[in-house]
Residue, then its C-alpha position, 0 to 999 in steps of 0.5 A: x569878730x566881723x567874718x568875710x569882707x575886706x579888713x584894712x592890712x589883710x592880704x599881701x602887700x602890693x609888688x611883693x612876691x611868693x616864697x617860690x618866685x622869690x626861690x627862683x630869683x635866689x636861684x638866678x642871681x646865684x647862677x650869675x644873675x642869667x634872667x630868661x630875657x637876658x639870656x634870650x637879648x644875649x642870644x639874639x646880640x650874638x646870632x646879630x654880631x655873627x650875621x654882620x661878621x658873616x656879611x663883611x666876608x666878600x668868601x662867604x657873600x660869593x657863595x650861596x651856602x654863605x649867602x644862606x649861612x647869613x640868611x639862617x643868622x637872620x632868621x634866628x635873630x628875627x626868632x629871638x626877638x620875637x620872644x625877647x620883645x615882651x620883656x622890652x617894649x609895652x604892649x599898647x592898649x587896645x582902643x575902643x571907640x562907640x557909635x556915638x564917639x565917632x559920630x562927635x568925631x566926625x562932627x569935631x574934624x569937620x567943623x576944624x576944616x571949615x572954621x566954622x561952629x561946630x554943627x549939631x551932633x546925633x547921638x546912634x540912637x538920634x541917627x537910628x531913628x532918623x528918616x532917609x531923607x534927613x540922614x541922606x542930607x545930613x551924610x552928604x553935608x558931612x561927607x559928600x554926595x552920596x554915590 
């Protein structure tokens, strides 16, 4: 019998979930199915319902202690959806880009502006090594004169 290593089938099958999330989601649903981001969106719909309620009073705009009221109704609103919005909107991924990407970038954009064929790219290595003369050339053709 092989020891270690991957086997084919061994393990947990993908998107199933342990014996204690699954106890936790018994739980919710028995409780009426109150998920932590739903209960955050009800919270957060209720202080926003009261905050428009509040701002339609011309009693309570008149005063600053309802001025403030509505103020304090925002806050809460902007505080919950601070919490609640991971549960809703994706969280972008972060974009890295190398010297030699931006480079070719740079290449790419300026022989769009012209219509002209695209020059010669240098890769950082090309550029590192390249003399001040040359590079000063090459800079002030791609983006101007140096200043």
């Amino acid at each position: 019998m092989a020891h270690g290593g991957k086997r084919n089938g061994a393990g947990r099958p993908k998107g199933a979930c342990g014996k204690r999330d699954r106890e936790l989601q018994d739980l919710v649903e028995q409780r009426g199915g109150l998920s932590p981001g739903r209960a955050m969106l009800e919270s957060m719909w209720y202080h926003y319902d009261e905050a428009q309620r509040l701002m339609r009073d011309p009693t309570i705009t008149a005063t600053d202690e309802g001025r403030k009221q509505i103020s304090e109704m925002w806050m809460k609103v902007g505080i919950v959806a601070k919490y609640v919005a991971p549960y809703i909107h994706a969280k972008l991924a972060p974009c890295y880009y190398y010297e030699d990407d931006l480079v070719e970038i740079r290449d790419e954009v300026r022989a769009d502006k012209n219509s002209a064929p695209a020059p010669r790219t240098y890769t950082a290595e090309e550029l590192r090594k390249m003399d001040s003369e040359t590079f000063a050339k090459l800079y002030s053709e791609a983006f101007g004169p140096i200043h």
